[in-house]
N, C-alpha and C positions, 0 to 999 in steps of 0.2 A: 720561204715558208716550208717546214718540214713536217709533213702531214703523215699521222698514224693511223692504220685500219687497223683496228681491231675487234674481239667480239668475246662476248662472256663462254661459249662452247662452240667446237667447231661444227662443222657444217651448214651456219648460218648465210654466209655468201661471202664471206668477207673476201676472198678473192676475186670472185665475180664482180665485186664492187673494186677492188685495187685494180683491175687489168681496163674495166671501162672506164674509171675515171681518167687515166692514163693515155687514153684511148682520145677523148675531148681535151684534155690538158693543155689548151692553147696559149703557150709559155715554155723554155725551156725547161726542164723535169729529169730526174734521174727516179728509177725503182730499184727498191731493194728490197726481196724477200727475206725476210727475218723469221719466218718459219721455218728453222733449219732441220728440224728432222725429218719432215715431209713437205721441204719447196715443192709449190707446182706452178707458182705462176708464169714462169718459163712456159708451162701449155699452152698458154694463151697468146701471150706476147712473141713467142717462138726467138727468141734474141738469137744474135750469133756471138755467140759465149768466145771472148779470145784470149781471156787470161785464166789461168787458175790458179792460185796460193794458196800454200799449205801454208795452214796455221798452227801453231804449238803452244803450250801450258811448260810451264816451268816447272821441273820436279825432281826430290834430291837425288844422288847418288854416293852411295857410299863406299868410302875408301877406309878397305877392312884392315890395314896396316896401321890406319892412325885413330881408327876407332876404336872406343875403352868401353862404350859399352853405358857410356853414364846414365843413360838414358832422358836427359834433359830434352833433346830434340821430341822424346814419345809426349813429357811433360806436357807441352808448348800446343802439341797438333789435337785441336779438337775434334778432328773427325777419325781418329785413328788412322791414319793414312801411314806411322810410320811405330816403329813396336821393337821394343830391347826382348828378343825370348833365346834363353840360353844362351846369354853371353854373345848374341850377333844383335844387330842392327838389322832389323827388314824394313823393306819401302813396298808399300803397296799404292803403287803410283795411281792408278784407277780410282783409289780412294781422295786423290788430295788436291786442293784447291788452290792451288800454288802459291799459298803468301807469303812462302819465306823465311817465315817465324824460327823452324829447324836449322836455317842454314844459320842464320843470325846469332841462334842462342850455343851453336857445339861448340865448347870450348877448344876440341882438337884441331877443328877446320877439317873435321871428313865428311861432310859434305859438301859435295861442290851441285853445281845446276845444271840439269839435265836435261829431259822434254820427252814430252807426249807429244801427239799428235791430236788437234783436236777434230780438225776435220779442210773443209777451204772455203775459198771465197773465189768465185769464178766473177766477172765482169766480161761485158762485150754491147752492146748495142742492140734495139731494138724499135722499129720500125711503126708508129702508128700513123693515122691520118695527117697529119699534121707532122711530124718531123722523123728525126732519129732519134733517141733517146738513150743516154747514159743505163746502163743495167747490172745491178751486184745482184747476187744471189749466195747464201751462208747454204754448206753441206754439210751436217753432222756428220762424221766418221761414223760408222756400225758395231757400236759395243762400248761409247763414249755415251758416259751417265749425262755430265753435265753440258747445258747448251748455252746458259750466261757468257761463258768465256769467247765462243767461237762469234754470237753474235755481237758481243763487246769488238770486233776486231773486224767484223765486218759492216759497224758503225763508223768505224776510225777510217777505212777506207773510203767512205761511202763522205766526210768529212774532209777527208786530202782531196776529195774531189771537186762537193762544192769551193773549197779556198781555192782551187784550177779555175773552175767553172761555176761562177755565184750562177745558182738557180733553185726551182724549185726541188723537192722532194716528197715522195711518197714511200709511206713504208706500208709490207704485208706482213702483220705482226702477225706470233703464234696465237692460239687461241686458248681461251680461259684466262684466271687471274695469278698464275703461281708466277715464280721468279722469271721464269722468259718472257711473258707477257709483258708482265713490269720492267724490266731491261728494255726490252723492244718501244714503248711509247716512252721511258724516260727522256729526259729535256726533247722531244719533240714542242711543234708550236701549239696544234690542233689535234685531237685525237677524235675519230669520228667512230661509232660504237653501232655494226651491223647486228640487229636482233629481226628473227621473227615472232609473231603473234599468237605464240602457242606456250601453256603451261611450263614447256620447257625453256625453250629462249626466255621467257619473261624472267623466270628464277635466275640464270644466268648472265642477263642484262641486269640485273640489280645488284649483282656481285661485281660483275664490271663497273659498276655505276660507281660504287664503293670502295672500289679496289685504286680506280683513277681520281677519284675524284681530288687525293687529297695532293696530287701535284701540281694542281693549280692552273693548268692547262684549260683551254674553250675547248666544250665537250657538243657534239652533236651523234644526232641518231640517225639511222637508216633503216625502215621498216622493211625487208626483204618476204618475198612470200604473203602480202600486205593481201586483206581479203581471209585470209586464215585464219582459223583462232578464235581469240575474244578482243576485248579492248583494254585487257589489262596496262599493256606497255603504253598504249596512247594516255592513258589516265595518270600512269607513273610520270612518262614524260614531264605532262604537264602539270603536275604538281611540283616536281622539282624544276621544273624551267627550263628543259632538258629540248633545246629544237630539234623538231622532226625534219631535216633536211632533204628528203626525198622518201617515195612509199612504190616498190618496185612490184607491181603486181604479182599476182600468185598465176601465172599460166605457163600451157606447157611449153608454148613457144620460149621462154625463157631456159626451162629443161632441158628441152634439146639442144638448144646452144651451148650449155654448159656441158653436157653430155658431150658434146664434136669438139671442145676446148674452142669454143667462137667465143670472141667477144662481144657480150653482152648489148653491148654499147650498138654495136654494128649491127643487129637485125631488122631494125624498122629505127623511123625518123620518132619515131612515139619513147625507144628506150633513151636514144642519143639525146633527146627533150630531156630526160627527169634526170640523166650525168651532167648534162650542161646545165641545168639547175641546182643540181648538189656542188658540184665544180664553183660556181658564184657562189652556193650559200658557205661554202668552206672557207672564199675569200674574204666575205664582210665576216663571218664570224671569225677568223684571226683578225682583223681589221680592229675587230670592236675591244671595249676595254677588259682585260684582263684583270682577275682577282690574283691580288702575290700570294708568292706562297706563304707568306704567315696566317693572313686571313685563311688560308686553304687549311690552316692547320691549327688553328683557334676551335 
C-alpha cells in the first residue's frame, strides 16, 4: 500500500502527520518526501542519507555547422524554450520540458540530447520504534522552475525499491493542488488530506477535495489543530462521505514538538493512540471497495 499525505495549503501538519505515522507504522515502510523544494521531513526522522543522485532533464543542443536555421524545431516547442533569431538557433534550456519534439522534427539532425540538471534524490535509512526504515527524499536544484520531473524520478526510485523490497509506503507530498501536488499522489492507493478548522484550510481542503477526487483513490481526512475554528470542514466531510480518520488536538504541547523537530507521535501515549488509530483507519480504508476511475470521471 502506498499512502499519500497531502493537504490543500501548506502549514496544515502534513509532515507532522507523515513523520508520526511512520513513527507507529508497524510493518515494513519506506518514506519519501516529495516536497522537493522545501523537504524537511528529514527533521524529524533525522535518517542517515547514504546515497545521493543526480538527476537530469533532457535538453537540445545545437550543432551550428549543420543547422539551416529552418526553424521547425521553434515550430514544434510550445513553451518557447528554443527560437531561430537572426539566422541562429537558441536553446533556452531553463525553459523546456524535455519531450523531444525538436530533436524529432530538425530535418538536419542538429540537434542532439543534452541535460540539465534537475536537482537529486538522496536515500539512506531511518530509525523509528519499531524498525529501520527505507528513506528517499527529492532536492530541487536552486534556480530550477520545474519540480514534476525531479519528483517523477524520485517515484521511479522509490518503485525499484519496493520490486527489491514488497512493502508498505508513505509519501510527503507538496502542498496545495497545482502539478506537484498532483504528480506526488498520482497512482498512489490512499490519499489522506490533513486540514485545519479555520476559514483558511477549509477553502483549501475543498480544493484538495476537488483537485483528487477525480483519480479515484480512497480519500480520508485529518483534522489538525482540531478545537479551532468552526465546523465547517466537519460538515463538508460529512456531506461528501469524506472520513475523518483522526482529530489531533489544538495544544501547545504539540507546538513545541514540532518546534524541536520531535515526533509527534512520541510525546505522550494520548498522541501515539490517535497515529495508531489513523495507521488502522488508513488500513480498512484501502482495504474497503474502491470506485474505478471511470466512475470517478462520470
Amino acid at each position: 500500500m502506498i499512502v499519500s499525505v497531502a493537504s490543500g495549503k501548506g502549514g496544515t501538519g502534513k509532515t507532522t502527520v507523515t513523520a508520526s505515522l511512520l513513527s507507529v507504522w508497524e510493518a515494513p515502510v519506506a518514506a519519501l518526501d516529495l516536497d522537493v523544494e522545501e523537504p524537511n521531513l528529514h527533521l524529524f526522522l533525522k535518517p542517515d542519507l547514504r546515497e545521493s543522485f543526480e538527476e537530469h532533464m533532457e535538453v537540445p543542443v545545437v550543432d551550428e555547422e549543420r543547422c539551416t536555421a529552418c526553424g521547425k524545431c521553434s515550430e514544434i516547442c510550445q513553451f518557447q524554450a528554443i527560437k531561430v533569431m537572426a539566422g541562429h538557433c537558441l536553446v533556452f534550456s531553463e525553459m523546456c520540458h524535455g519531450c523531444g519534439g525538436c530533436l524529432a522534427v530538425c530535418p538536419e539532425q542538429a540537434l542532439s540530447p543534452g541535460n540539465r540538471v534537475l536537482g537529486t534524490v538522496e536515500q539512506g535509512f531511518a530509525h523509528t520504534l519499531w524498525s529501520k526504515i527505507d528513506f528517499l527524499m527529492g532536492r530541487l536544484r536552486v534556480g530550477e522552475a520545474m519540480s514534476p520531473p525531479l519528483m517523477q524520478r524520485a517515484k521511479a526510485r522509490l518503485g525499484r525499491l519496493l520490486d527489491e523490497k514488497p512493502m508498505d509506503a508513505i509519501i510527503d507530498a507538496p502542498p496545495g493542488v497545482s502539478c506537484p501536488a498532483v504528480a506526488a499522489v498520482m497512482d498512489t492507493d490512499v490519499i489522506l488530506l490533513v486540514t485545519e478548522p479555520t476559514p483558511f484550510g477549509f477553502h483549501d481542503f475543498k480544493l484538495a477535495y476537488e483537485a483528487f477526487s477525480p483519480m479515484g483513490a480512497p480519500m480520508g481526512a485529518v483534522i489538525n489543530r482540531a478545537g479551532l475554528g468552526d465546523r465547517s470542514v466537519y460538515e463538508f466531510c460529512a456531506e461528501k462521505g469524506l472520513p475523518i480518520l483522526a482529530e489531533i488536538p489544538y495544544h501547545r504541547a504539540v507546538a513545541e514538538a514540532y518546534a524541536r523537530s520531535k515526533v509527534v507521535a512520541r510525546i505522550s501515549q494520548d498522541m501515539r493512540d490517535i497515529f495508531i488509530h489513523l495507521r488502522d483507519g488508513l488500513r480498512e480504508l484501502a482495504a474497503g471497495p474502491k470506485a474505478g476511475k471511470e466512475a470517478a470521471h462520470a
